[in-house]
PyMOL Python script that loads the backbone (N, CA, C, O; Angstrom):
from pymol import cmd

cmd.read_pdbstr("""\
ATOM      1  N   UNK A   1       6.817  -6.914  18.102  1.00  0.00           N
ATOM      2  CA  UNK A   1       6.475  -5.861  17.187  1.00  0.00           C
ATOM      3  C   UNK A   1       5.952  -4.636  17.944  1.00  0.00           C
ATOM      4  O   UNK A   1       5.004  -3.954  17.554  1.00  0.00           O
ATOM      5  N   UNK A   2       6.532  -4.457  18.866  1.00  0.00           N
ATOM      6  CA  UNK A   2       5.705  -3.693  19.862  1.00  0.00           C
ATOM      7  C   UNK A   2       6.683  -1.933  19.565  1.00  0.00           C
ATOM      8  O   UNK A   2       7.904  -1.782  19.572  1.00  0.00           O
ATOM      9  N   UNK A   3       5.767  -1.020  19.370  1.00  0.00           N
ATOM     10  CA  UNK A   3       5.996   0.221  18.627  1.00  0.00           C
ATOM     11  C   UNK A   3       5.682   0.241  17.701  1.00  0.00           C
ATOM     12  O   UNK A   3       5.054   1.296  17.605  1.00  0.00           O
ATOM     13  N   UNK A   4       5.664  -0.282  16.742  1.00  0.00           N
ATOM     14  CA  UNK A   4       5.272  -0.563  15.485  1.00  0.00           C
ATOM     15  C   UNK A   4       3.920  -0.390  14.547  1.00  0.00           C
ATOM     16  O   UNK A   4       3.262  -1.406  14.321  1.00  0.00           O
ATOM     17  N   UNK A   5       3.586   0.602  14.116  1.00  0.00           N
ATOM     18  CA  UNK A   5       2.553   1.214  13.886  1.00  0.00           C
ATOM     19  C   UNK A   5       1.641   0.491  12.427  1.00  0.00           C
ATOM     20  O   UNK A   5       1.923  -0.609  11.951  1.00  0.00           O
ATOM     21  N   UNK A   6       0.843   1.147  12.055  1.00  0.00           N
ATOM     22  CA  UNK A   6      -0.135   0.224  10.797  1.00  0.00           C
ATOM     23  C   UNK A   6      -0.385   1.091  10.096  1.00  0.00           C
ATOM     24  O   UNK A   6      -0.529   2.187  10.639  1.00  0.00           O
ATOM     25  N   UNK A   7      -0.537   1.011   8.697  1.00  0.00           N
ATOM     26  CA  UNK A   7      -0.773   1.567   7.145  1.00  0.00           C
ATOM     27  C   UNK A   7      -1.922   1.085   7.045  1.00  0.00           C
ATOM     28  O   UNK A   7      -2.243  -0.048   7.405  1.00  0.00           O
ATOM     29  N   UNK A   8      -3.063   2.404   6.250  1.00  0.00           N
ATOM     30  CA  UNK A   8      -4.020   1.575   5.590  1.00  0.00           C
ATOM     31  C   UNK A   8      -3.747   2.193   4.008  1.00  0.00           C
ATOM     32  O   UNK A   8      -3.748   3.362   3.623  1.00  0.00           O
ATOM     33  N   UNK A   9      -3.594   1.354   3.514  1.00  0.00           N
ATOM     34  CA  UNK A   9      -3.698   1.737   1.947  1.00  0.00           C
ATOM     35  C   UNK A   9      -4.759   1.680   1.114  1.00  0.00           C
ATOM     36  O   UNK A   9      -5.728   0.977   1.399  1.00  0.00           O
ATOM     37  N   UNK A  10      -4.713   2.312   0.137  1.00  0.00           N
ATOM     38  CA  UNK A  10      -6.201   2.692  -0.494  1.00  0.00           C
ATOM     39  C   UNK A  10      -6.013   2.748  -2.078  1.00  0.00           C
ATOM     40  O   UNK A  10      -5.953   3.923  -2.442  1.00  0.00           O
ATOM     41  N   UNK A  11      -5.946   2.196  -2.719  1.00  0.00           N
ATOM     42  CA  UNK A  11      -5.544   2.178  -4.283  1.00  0.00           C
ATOM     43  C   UNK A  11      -7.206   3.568  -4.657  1.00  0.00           C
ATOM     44  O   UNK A  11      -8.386   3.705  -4.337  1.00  0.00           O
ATOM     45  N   UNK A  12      -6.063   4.305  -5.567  1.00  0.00           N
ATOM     46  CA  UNK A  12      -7.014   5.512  -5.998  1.00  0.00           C
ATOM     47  C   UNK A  12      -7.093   5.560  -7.523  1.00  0.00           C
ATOM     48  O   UNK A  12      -7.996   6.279  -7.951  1.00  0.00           O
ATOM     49  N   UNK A  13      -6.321   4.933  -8.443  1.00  0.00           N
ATOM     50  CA  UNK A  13      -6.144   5.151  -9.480  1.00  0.00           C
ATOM     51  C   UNK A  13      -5.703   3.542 -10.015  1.00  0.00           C
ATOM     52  O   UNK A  13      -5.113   2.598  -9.489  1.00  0.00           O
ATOM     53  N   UNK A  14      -6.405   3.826 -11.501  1.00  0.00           N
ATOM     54  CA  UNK A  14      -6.772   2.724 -11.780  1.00  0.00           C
ATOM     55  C   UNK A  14      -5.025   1.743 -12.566  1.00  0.00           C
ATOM     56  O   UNK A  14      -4.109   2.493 -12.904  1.00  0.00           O
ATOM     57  N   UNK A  15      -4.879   0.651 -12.690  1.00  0.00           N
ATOM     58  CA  UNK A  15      -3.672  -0.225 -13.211  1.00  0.00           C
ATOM     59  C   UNK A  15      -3.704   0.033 -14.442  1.00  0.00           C
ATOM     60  O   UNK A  15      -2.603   0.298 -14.925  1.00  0.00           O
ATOM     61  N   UNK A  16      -4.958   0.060 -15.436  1.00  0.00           N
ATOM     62  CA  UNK A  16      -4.554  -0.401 -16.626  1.00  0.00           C
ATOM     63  C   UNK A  16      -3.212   0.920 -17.205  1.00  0.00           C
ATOM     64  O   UNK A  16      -3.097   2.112 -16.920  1.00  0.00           O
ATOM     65  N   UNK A  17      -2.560   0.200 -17.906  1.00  0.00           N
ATOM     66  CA  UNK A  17      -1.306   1.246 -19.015  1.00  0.00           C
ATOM     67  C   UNK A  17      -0.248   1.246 -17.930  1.00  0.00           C
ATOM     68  O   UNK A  17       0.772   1.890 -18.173  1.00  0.00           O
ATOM     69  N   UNK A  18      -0.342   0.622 -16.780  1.00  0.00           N
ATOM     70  CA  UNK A  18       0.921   0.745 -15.957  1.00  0.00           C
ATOM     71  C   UNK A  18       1.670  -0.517 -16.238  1.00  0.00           C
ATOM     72  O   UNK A  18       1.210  -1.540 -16.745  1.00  0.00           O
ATOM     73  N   UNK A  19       3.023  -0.269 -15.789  1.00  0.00           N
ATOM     74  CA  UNK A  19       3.762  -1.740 -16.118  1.00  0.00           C
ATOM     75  C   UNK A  19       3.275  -2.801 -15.237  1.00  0.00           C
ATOM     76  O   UNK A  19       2.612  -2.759 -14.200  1.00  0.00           O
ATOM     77  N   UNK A  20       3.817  -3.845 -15.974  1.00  0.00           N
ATOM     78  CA  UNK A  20       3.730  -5.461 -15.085  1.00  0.00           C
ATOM     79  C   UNK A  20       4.254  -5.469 -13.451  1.00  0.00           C
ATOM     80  O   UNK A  20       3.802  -5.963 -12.418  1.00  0.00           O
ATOM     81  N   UNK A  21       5.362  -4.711 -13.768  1.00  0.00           N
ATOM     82  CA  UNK A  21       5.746  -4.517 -12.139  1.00  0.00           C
ATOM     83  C   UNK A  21       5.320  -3.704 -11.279  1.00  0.00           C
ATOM     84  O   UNK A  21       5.598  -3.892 -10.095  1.00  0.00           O
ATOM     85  N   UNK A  22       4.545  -2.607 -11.683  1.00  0.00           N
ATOM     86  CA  UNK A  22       3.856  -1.757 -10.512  1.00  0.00           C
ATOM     87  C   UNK A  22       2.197  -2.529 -10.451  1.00  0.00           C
ATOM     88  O   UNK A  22       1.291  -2.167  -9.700  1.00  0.00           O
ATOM     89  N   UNK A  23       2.131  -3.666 -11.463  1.00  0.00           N
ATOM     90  CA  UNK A  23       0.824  -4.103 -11.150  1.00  0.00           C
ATOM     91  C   UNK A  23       0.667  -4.756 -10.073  1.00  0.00           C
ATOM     92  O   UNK A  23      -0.253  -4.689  -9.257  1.00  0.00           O
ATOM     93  N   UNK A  24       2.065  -5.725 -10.088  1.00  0.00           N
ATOM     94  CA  UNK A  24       2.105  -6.925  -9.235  1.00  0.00           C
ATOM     95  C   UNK A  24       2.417  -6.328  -7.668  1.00  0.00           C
ATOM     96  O   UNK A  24       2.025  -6.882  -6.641  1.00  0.00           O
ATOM     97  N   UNK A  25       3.283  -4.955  -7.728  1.00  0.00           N
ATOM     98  CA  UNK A  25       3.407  -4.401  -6.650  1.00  0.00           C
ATOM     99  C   UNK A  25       1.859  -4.252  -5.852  1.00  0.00           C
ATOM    100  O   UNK A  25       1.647  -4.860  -4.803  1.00  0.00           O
ATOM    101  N   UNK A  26       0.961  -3.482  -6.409  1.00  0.00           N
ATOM    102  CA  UNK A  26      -0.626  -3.513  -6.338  1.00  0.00           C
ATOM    103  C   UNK A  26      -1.191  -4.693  -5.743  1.00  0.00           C
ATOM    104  O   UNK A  26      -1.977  -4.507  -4.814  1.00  0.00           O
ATOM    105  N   UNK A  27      -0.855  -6.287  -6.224  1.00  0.00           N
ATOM    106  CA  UNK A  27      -0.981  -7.013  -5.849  1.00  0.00           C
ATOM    107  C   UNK A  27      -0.781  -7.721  -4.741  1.00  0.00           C
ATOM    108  O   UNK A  27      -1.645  -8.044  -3.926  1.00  0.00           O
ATOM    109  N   UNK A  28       0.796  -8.056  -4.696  1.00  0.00           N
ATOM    110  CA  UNK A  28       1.233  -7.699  -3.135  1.00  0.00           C
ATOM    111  C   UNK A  28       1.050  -6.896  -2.132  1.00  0.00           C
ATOM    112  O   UNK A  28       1.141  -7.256  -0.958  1.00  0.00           O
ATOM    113  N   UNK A  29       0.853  -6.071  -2.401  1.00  0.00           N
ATOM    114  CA  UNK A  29      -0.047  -4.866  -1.139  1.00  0.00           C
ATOM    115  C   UNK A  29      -1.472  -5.006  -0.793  1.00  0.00           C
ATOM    116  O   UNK A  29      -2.074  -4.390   0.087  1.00  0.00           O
ATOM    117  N   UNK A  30      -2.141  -6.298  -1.966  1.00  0.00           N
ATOM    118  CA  UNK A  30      -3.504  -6.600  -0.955  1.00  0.00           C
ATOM    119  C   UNK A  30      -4.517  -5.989  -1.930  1.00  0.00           C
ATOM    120  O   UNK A  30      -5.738  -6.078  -1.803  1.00  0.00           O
ATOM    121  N   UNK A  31      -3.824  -5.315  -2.983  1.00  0.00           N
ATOM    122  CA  UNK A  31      -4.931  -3.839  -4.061  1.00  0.00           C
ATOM    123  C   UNK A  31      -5.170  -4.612  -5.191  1.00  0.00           C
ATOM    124  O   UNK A  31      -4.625  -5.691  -5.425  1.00  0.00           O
ATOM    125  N   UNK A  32      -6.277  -3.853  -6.133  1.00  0.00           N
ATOM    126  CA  UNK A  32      -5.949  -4.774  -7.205  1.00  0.00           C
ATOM    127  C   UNK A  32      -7.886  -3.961  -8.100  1.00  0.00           C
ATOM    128  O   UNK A  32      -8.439  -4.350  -9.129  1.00  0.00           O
ATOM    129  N   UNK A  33      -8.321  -2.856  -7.152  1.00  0.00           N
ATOM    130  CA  UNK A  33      -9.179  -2.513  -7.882  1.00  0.00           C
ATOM    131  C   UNK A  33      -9.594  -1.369  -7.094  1.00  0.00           C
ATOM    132  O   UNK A  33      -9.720  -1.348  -5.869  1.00  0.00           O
ATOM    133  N   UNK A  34      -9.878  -0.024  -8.248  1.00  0.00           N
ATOM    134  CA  UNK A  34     -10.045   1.603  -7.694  1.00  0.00           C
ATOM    135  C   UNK A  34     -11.327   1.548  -6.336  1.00  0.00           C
ATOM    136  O   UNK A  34     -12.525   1.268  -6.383  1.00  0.00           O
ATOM    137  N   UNK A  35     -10.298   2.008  -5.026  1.00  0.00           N
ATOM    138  CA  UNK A  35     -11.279   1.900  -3.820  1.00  0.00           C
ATOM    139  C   UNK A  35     -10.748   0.637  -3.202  1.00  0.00           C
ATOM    140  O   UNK A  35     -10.745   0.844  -1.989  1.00  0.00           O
ATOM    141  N   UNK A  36     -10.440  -0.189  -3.372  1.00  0.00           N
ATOM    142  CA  UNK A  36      -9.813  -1.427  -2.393  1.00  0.00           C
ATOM    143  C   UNK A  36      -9.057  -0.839  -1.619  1.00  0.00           C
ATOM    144  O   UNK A  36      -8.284  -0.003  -2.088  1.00  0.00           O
ATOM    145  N   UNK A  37      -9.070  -1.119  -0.187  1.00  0.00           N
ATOM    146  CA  UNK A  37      -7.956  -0.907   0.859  1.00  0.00           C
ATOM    147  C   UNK A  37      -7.637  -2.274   1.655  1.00  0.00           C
ATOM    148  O   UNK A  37      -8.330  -3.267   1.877  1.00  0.00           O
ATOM    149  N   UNK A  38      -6.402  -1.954   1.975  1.00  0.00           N
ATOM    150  CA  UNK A  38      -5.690  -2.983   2.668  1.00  0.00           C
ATOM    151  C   UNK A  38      -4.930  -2.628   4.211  1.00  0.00           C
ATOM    152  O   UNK A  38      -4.410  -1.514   4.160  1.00  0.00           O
ATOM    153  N   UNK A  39      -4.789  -3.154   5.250  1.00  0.00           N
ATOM    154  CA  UNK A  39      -4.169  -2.738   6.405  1.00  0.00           C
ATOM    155  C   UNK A  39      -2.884  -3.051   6.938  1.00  0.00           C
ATOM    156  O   UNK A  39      -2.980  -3.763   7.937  1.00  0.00           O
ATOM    157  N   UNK A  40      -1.776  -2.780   6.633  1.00  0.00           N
ATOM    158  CA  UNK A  40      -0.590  -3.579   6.791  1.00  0.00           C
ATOM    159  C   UNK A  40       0.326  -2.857   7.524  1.00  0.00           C
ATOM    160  O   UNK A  40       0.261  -1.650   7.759  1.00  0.00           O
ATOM    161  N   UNK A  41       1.451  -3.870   7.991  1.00  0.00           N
ATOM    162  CA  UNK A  41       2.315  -3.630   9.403  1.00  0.00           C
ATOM    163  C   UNK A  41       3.296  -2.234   8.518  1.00  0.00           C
ATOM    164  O   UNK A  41       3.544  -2.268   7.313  1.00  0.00           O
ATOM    165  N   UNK A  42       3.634  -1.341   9.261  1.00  0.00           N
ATOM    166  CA  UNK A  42       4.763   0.039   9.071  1.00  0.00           C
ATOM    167  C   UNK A  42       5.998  -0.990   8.977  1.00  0.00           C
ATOM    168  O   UNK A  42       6.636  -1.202  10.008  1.00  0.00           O
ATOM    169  N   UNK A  43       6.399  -1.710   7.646  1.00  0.00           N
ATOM    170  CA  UNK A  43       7.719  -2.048   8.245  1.00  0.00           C
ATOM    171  C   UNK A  43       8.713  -1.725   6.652  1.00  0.00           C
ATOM    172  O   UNK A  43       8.208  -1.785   5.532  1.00  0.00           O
ATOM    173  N   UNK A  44       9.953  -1.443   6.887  1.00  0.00           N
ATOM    174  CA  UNK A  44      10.573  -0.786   5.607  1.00  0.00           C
ATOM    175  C   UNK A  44      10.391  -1.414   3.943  1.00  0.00           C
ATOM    176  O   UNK A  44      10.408  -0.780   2.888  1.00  0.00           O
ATOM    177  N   UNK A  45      10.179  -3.201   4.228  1.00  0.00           N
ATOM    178  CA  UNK A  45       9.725  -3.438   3.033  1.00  0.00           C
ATOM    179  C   UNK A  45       8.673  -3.149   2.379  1.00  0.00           C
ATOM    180  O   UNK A  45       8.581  -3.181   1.152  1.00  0.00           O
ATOM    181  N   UNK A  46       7.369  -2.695   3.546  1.00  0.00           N
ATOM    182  CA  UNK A  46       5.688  -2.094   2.989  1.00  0.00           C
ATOM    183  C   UNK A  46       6.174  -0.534   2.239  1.00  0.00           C
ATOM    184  O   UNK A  46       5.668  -0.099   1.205  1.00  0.00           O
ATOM    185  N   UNK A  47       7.229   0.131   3.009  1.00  0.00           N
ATOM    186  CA  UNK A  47       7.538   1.484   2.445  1.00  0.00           C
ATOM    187  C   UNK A  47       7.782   1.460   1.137  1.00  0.00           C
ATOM    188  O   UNK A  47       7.178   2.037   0.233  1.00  0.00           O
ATOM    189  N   UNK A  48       8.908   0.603   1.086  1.00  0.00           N
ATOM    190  CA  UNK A  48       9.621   0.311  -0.332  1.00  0.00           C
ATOM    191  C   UNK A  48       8.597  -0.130  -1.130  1.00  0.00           C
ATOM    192  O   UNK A  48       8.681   0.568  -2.141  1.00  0.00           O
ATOM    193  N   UNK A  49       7.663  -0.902  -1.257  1.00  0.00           N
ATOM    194  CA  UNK A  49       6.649  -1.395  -1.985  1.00  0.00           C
ATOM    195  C   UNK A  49       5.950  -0.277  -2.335  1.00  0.00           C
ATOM    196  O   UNK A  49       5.649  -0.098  -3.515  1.00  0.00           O
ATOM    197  N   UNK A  50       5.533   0.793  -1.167  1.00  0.00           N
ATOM    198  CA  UNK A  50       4.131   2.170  -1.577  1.00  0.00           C
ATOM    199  C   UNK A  50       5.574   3.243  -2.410  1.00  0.00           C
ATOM    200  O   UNK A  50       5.354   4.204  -3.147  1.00  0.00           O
ATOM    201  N   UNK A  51       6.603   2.862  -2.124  1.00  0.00           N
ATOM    202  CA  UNK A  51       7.532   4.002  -3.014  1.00  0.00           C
ATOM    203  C   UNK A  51       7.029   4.019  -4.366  1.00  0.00           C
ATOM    204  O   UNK A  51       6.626   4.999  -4.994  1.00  0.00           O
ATOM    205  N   UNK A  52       7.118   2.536  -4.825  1.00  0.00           N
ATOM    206  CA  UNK A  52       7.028   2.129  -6.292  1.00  0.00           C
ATOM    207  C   UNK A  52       5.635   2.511  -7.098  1.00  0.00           C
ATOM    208  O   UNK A  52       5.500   2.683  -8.309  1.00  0.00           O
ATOM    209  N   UNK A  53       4.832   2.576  -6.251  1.00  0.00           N
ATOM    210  CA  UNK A  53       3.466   2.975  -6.716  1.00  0.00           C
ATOM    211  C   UNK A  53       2.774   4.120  -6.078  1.00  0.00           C
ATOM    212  O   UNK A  53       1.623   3.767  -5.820  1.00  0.00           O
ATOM    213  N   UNK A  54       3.053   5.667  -5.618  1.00  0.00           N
ATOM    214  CA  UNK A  54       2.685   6.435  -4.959  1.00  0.00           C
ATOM    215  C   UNK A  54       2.066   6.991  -6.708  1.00  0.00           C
ATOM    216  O   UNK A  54       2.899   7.897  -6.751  1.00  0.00           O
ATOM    217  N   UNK A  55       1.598   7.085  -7.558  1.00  0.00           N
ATOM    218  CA  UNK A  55       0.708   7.812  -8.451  1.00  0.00           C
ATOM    219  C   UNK A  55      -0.772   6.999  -8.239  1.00  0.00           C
ATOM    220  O   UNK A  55      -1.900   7.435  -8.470  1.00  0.00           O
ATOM    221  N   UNK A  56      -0.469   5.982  -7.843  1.00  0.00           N
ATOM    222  CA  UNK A  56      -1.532   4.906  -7.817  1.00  0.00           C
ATOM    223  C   UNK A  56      -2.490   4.735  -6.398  1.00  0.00           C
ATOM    224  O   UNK A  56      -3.479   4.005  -6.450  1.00  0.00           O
ATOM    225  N   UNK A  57      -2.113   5.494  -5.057  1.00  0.00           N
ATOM    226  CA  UNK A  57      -2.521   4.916  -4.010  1.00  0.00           C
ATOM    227  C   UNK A  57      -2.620   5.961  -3.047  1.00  0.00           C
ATOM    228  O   UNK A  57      -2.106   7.050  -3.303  1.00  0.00           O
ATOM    229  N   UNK A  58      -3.207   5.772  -1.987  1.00  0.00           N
ATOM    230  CA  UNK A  58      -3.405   6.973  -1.120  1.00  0.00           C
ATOM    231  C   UNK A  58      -2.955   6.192   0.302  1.00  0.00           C
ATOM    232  O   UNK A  58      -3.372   5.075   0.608  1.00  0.00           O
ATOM    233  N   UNK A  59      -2.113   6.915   1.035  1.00  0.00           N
ATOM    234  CA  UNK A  59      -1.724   5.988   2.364  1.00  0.00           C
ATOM    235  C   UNK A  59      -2.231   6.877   3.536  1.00  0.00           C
ATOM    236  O   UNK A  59      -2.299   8.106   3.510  1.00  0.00           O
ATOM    237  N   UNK A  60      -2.592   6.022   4.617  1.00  0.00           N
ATOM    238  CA  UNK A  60      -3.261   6.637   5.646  1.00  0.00           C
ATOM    239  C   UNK A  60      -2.269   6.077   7.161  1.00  0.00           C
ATOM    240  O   UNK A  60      -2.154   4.862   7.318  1.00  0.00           O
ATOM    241  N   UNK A  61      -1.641   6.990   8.139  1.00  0.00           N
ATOM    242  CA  UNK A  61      -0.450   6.177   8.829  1.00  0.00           C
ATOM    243  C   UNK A  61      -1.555   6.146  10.650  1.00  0.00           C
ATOM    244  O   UNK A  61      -1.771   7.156  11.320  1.00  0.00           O
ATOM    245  N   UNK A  62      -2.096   4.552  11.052  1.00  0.00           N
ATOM    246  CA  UNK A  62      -2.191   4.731  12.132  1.00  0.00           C
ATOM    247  C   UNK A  62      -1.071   4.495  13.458  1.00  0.00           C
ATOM    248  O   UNK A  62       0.019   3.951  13.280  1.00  0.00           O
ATOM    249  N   UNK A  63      -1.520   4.980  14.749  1.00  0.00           N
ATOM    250  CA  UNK A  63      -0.440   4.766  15.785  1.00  0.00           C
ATOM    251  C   UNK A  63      -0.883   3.493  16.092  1.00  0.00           C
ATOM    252  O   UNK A  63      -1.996   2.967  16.099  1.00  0.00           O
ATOM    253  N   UNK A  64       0.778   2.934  16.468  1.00  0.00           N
ATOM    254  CA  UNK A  64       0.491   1.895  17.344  1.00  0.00           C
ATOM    255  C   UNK A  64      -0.049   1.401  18.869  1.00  0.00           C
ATOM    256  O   UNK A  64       0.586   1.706  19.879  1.00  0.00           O
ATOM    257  N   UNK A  65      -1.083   0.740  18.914  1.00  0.00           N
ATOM    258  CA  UNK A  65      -1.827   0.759  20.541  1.00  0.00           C
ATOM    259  C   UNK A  65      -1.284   0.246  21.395  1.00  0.00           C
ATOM    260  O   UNK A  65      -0.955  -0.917  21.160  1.00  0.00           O
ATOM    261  N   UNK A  66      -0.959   0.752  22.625  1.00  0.00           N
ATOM    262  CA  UNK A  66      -0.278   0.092  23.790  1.00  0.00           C
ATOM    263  C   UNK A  66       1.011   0.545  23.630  1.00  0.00           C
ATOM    264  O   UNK A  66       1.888   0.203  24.423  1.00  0.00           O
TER     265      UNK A  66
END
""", "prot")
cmd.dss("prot")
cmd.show_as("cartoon", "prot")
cmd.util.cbc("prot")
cmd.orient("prot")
């Protein structure tokens, strides 16, 4: 995994009135309440996941070390 950089995600806005599937997306990403963050690998399925819920979340992109 070497290049490969890290996301921290940050849920900013709250679930309720959103669908079942952007909840569970929330879920899978580690979120699940306004202010929770999570730290996860840069890889195209994490993208595809923050696509589905960008009204909901704030992303922060670190470099990879070494």
């Amino acid at each position: 995994m070497a290049g490969e950089g890290t996301i921290t995600v940050t849920q900013v806005k709250s679930a309720i009135g959103t669908k079942p599937k952007q909840r569970g997306t929330l879920r899978a990403l580690g979120l699940g309440r306004i202010g929770k963050s999570n730290t996860l690998p840069d890889r195209p399925e994490i993208r595809g996941m923050l696509a589905r819920v960008p009204h909901l979340i704030s992303v922060e992109e670190q470099q990879a070390n070494g």
